[in-house]
N, C-alpha and C positions, 0 to 999 in steps of 0.2 A: 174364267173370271179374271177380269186385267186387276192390276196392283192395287189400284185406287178402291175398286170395291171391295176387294179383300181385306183390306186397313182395314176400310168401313164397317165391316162382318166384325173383324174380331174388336174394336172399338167397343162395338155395340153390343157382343159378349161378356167383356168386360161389365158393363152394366147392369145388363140384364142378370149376371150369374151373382152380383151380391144382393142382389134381389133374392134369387132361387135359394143361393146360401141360408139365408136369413130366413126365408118359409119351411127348409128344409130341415135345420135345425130345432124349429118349433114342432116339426111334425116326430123328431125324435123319441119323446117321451111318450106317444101313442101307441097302442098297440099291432101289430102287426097280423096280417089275413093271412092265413097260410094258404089261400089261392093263389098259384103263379101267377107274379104280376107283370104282364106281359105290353110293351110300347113299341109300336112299326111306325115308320115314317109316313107311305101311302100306299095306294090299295094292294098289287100284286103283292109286295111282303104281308099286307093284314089279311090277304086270300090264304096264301099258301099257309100262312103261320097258322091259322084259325084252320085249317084242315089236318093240320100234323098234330096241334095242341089239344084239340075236341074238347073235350069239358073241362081239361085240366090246369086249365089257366083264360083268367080274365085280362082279354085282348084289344088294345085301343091303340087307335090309326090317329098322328098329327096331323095328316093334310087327308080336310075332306073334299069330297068332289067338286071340281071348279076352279080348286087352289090351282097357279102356277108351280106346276114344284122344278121346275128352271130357276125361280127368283124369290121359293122361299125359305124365310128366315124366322127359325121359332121365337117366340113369345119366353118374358122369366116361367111362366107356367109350365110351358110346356118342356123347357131347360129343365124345372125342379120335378115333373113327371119323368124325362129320362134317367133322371139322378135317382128315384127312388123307386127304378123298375127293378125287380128280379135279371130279366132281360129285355137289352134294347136289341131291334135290328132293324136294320137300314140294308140297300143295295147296291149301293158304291158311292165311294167319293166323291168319284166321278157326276154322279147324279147330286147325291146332296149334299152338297159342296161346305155345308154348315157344318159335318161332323167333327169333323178333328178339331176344331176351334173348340166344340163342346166337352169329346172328351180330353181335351189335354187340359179343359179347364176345372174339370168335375171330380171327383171319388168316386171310379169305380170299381172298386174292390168290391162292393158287392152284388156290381152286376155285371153278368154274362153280357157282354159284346158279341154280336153277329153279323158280320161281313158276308151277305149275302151272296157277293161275286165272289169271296176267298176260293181260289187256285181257277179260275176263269180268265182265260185270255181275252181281253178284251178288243176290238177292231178300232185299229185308229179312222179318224174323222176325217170323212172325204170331202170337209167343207174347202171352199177355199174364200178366205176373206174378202178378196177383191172384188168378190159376185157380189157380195151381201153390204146392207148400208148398216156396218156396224166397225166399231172401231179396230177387232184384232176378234178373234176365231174364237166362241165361246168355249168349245171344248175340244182338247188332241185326240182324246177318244170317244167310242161312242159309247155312254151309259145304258141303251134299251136292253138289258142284257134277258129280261122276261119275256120279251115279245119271241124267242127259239125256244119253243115248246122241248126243246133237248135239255136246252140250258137251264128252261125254268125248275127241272127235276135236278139236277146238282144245285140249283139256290135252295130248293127244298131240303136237300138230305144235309147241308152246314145249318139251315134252319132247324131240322130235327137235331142235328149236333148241339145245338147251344143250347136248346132245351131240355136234352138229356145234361151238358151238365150242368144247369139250374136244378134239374128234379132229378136227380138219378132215380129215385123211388120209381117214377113212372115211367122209366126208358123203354118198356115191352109195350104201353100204349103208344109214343110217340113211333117207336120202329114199326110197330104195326099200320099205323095213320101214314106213314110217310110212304110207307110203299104201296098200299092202297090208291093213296094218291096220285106217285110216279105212275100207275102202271094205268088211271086215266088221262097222266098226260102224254103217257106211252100210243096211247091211241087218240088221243089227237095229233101229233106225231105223223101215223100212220096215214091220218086224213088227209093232212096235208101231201104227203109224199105222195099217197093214189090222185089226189085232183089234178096235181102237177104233172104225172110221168107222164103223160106224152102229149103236154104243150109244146105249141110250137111260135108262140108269143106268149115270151117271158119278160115283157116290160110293163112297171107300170110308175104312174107318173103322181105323186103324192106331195100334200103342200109343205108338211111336216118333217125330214130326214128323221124317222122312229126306227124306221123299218131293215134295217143294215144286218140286223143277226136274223131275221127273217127270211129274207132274200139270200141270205150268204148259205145260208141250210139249205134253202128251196132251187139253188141254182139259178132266182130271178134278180131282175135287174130292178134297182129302185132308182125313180130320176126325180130328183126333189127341185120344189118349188124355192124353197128356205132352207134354213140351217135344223141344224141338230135341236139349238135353242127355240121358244116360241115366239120369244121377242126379235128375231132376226127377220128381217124384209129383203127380198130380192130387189138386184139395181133396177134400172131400166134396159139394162142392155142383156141382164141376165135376162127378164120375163121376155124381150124381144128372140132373143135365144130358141129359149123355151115354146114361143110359138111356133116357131119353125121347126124344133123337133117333131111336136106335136103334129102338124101336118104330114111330116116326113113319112113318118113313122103310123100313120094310121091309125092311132091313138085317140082312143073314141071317151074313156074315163078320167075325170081326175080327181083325186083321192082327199079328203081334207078331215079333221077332227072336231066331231061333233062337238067339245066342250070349246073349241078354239072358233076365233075368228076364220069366215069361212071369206072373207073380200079379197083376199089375194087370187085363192084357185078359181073364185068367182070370176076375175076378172080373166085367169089366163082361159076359161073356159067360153066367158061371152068371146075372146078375141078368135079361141078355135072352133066353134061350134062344138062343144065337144060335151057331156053330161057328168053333173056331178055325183060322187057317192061318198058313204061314209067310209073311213077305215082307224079303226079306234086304236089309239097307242095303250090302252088299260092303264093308265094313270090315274084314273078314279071313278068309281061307281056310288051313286048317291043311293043312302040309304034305302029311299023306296022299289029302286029297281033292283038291291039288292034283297030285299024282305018281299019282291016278288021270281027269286029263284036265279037272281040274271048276278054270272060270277065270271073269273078270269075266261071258264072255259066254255063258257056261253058267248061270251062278246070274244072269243077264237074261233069261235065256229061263225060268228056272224063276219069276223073279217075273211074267213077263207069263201064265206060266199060271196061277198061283194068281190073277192080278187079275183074270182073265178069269172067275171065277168073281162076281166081285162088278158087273165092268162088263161089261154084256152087252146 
């Protein structure tokens, strides 16, 4: 985020939080639910959390599907919902970039903070500014840190940590939940490793930069279209680039997100004859597809089979 928009954030924090202050105060003299009250930023933390929590806290996600969560900035509402959770957790900084402005400007003494990335190396950002029609590199590293089926079971188990200690009482259900849980994403894990071991084309070419801790575990190569961010556009000299790889290279798919605009890969793909698919970064899942069964490790399974189409 350059300097200008960051003013702008915390500006508008300022604002927003004597808002929240002032509802939050009135909410004071109410009584209190003894249900853990539980607030995630967007979907993979309200997946993973709502599988480690199970009935033992009531769990609400700030950005629902379709939100940009690149560019977005909470509401005083949802400021005085973080303020008045048991536990907040978010996935990194890095991703939503609003945290610290919220909590350096809130009370949270009485709520458990979770740093979903807490002791995750993060991969710095292989954008380089000069491709992309944007002022200066949105981000130095790469936030997907959910999309490495490894890594999503450590955001899990500091997930189960701050839950355990919000409720100590119920720390044998969340330890029980959490490794239940790792040991399905233990084996999706393994999915991936068997589909891949013995490709012999490991590139694939995606409009999105998501895919970095994905490729970095699988040993495949990501060639993006765009930046990290969804508001970033390739030059003209980049997507000129890019056709030429694409011919090169024999590169038959090119990968774009279903919730995003699909007219950039559209176009590198009219220019290579090449077909398009989806490959979902799990950013968010709309209610209905989730109330019909469809969760982080559904839409994993459906990006290892569209990859399988490119790495084979």
């Amino acid at each position: 985020m350059n300097r200008k928009k960051r003013i702008g954030v915390i500006s508008l924090f300022s604002i927003l939080l004597i808002a929240a202050v002032g509802c939050g105060n009135q909410e004071d003299t109410q009584p209190k639910s003894n249900t853990l009250k539980v607030v995630t930023t967007f979907y993979p933390m309200y997946d993973f959390t709502k599988n480690v929590a199970g009935d033992k806290a009531e769990i609400t996600m700030l950005l629902e599907a379709g939100t940009d969560t690149h560019g977005y900035e909470p509401s005083a509402k949802e400021v005085t919902a973080i303020s008045d959770a048991d536990v907040f957790i978010y996935n990194s900084e890095e991703m939503e970039v609003w945290v610290p402005s919220v909590l350096d400007s809130i009370d949270t003494e009485n709520t458990v903070v979770v740093n979903a990335s807490e002791g995750i190396s993060l991969l710095e950002s292989t954008e380089d500014p000069d491709e992309h029609e944007a002022e200066e590199q949105d981000h130095e590293v790469d936030p997907h840190i959910w999309l490495d089926p490894v890594l999503a079971q450590e955001e899990v188990s500091n997930i189960k940590a701050g839950l355990i200690a919000a409720d100590p009482e119920n720390k044998d259900v969340y330890e029980t939940n959490a490794i239940d849980y790792n040991e399905k994403l233990q084996a999706l894990d393994q999915e991936f490793e068997m589909a891949f071991s013995g490709a012999t084309k490991r590139t694939f070419v995606t409009q999105h930069a998501a895919f970095a801790y994905l490729a970095d575990r699988y040993n495949l190569e990501q060639v993006s279209i765009a930046g990290i961010s969804t508001e970033q556009e390739p030059s003209p000299a980049k997507l000129a680039e890019l056709q030429d790889y694409v011919k090169e290279n024999d590169i038959n798919y090119i990968y774009y997100a279903e919730a995003s605009s699909s007219q950039i890969a559209e176009t590198l793909a009219n220019e290579t004859g090449t077909q398009l698919e989806i490959l979902n970064p799990v950013e968010g899942i709309t209610t209905e597809d989730q109330e019909k069964g469809i969760d982080y490790i559904q839409v994993m399974k459906n990006n290892l089979a569209a990859l399988q189409k490119s790495i084979n």
